[in-house]
N, C-alpha and C positions, 0 to 999 in steps of 0.2 A: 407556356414554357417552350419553350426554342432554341437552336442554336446556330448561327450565322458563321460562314465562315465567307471571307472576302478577299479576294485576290486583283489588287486594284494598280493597272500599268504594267503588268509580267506581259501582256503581247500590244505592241502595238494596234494591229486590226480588231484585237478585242480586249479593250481597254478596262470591262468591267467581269468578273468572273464569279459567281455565288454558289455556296449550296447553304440550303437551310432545311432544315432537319425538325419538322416544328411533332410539339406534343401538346395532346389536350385529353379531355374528361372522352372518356371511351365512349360511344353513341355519336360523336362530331361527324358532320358527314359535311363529306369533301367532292369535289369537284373535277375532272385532271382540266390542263392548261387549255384556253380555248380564247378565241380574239373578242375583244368587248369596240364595241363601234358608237363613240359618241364623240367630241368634238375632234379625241385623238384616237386611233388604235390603241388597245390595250392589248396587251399578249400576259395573262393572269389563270391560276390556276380558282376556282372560286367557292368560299365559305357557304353553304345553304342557309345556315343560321341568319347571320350577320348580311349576309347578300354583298360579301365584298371577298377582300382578297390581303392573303399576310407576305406575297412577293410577287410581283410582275414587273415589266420594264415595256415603254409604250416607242411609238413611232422615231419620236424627237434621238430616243437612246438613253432617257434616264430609265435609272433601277430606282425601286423603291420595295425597302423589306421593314416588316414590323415582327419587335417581339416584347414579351412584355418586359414590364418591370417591379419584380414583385415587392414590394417596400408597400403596398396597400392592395384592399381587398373591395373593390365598390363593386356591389351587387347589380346596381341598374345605370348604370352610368345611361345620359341624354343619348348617346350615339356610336354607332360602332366602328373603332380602329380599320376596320378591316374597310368601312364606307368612305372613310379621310384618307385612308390608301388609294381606294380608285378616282377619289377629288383629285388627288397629288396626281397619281399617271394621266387622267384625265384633262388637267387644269394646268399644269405643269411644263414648258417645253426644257428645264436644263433644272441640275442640282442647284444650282445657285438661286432659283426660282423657288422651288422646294422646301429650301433646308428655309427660306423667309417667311415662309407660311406657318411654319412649323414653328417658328420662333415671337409668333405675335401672339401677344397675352393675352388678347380676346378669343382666340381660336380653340386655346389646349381644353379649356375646364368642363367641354361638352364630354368629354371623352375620359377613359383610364388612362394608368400611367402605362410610361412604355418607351421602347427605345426604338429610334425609325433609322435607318441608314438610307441613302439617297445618293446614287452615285450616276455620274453619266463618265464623257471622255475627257471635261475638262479637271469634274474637282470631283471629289467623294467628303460627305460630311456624316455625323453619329450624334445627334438631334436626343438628347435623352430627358424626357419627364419623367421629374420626380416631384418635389415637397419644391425645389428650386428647376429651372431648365440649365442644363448642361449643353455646349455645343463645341463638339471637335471636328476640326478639319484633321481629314486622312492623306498623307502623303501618300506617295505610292508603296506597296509591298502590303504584304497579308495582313489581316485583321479578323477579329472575333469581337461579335457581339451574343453576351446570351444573354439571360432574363432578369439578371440583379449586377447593373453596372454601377461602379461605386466611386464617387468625386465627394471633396468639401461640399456636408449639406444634405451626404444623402440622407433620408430619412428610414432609421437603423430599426426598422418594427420588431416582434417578435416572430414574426411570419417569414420577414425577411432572414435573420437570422438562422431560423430554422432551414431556410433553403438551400442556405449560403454553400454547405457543404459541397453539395452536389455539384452547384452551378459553377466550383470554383474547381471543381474536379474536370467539367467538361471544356472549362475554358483553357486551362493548363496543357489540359490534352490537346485542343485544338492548335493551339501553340506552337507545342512538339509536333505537330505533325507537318505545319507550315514551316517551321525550323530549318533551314537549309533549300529548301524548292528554290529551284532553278527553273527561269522563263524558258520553254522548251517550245512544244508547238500546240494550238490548240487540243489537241484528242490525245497528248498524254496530260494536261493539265486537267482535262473535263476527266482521264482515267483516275486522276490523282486524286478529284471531290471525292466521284462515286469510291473509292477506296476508305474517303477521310468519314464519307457518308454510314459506311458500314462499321465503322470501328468501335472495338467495344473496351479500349485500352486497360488497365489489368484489371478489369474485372465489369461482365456483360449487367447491366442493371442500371438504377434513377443515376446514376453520376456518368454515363457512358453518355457519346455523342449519340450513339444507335440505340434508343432510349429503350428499357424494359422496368416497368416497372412490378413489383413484387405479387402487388396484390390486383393486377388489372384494371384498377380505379382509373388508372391516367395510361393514355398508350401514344406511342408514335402515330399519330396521323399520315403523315406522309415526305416525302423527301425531294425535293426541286433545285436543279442543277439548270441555271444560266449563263452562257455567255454573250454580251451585250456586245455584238460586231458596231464598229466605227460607220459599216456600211450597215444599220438595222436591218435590212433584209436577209443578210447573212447569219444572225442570232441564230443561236441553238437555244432549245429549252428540252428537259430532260425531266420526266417526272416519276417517282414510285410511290405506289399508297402504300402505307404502313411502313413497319421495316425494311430495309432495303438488304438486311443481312437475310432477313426470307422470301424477298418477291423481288422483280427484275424492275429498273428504270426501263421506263417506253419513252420513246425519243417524239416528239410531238414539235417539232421545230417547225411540221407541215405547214402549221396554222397561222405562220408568218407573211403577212401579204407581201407581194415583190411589186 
């Protein structure tokens, strides 16, 4: 459970802008952002479980974020989202690369469902598995992905329904918050996630982007603020474990090679 928020062509020199706000089963243990070295630079924060990553952005300047998609419940799926994230940064040099992989019928059925956004400086795309693939091109201006995106075909579980509540409360919210943003300059915009990162709109709990859930079953893991400069070496990355309305984002942008 996750919530992506996207700010795609508000600057020029940083063409791609993210925070994601990701939740899981309380015991998850996280990683903060650190460089992975294999055919590409990877700059990813990373899963211990899974031995992968749910957002980083690699040399070339593609992003790549996963969140799920709750419409089914598979227990052991062959592979983990999080492993086909660092294939894409990895394997990857542009979204349009990406968003192709993503769209080949031999590839999805190892894995859950789920929604990947993939964006660099030329195009941004929202890649969605479900019962069918869903595929949107993003023009430029703000965007929200959370965990139950809904097209002709989605497949309407009882699971999904039950979610639905929530996940339509956060996306609403995130909406209103991008509602009006004006391209300004990077470090009020990167001000403007951590703001939209904290927010608990009228009311702090499971439908809030700053996730709490009641019974501590499910908690915020952590919160990851990117900006994808034109010039990758210039990229900021921003991370907070847990809520960020109780603990501070650490700026780790060091870990960017020049």
């Amino acid at each position: 459970m996750c919530t992506l928020i996207a700010l795609c062509g508000f600057l020029r020199d940083y063409p791609v802008l993210v925070l994601h706000n990701r939740y899981l089963n309380r015991g998850t243990v996280e990683e903060p952002p650190r460089v992975f070295e294999g055919k590409r630079h990877v700059y990813a924060p990373y899963d211990v479980a899974s031995k992968g990553t749910w957002i980083g952005f690699n040399e070339e300047g593609l992003l790549v974020a996963v969140t799920n998609q709750e419409t089914e419940l598979l227990e052991k799926p062959a592979r983990s989202r999080g492993l086909l994230a660092m294939d894409l940064l990895d394997g990857c040099a542009s979204a349009e690369e990406a968003k192709g992989f993503l769209t080949d019928p031999d590839v999805r059925w190892d894995y859950r469902r789920g929604n990947f956004f993939v964006a660099d400086s030329e195009s941004a795309w929202h890649v969605v598995w479900d019962r069918e693939t869903e595929v949107r091109h993003l023009e430029a201006g703000g965007h929200v992905v959370t965990t139950l995106t809904v097209f002709p075909g989605v497949d309407w579980t009882e699971r999904a329904e039950r979610m639905w509540v929530n996940v339509e409360k956060r996306r609403i919210r995130a909406l209103q918050l991008i509602d009006g943003l004006q391209p300004g300059n990077l470090d009020s915009l990167m001000a403007s996630l951590k703001d939209f990162g904290t927010d608990h709109g009228a009311e702090k709990g499971p439908g809030s982007i700053c996730y709490h859930y009641p019974t501590r079953e499910y908690v915020q893991t952590s919160s990851t603020i990117i900006a994808v400069g034109t010039d990758v070496s210039d990229s900021r990355i921003h991370y907070c474990p847990g809520n960020p309305c109780e603990k501070e984002y650490s700026n780790y942008t060091s870990i960017i090679c020049n």
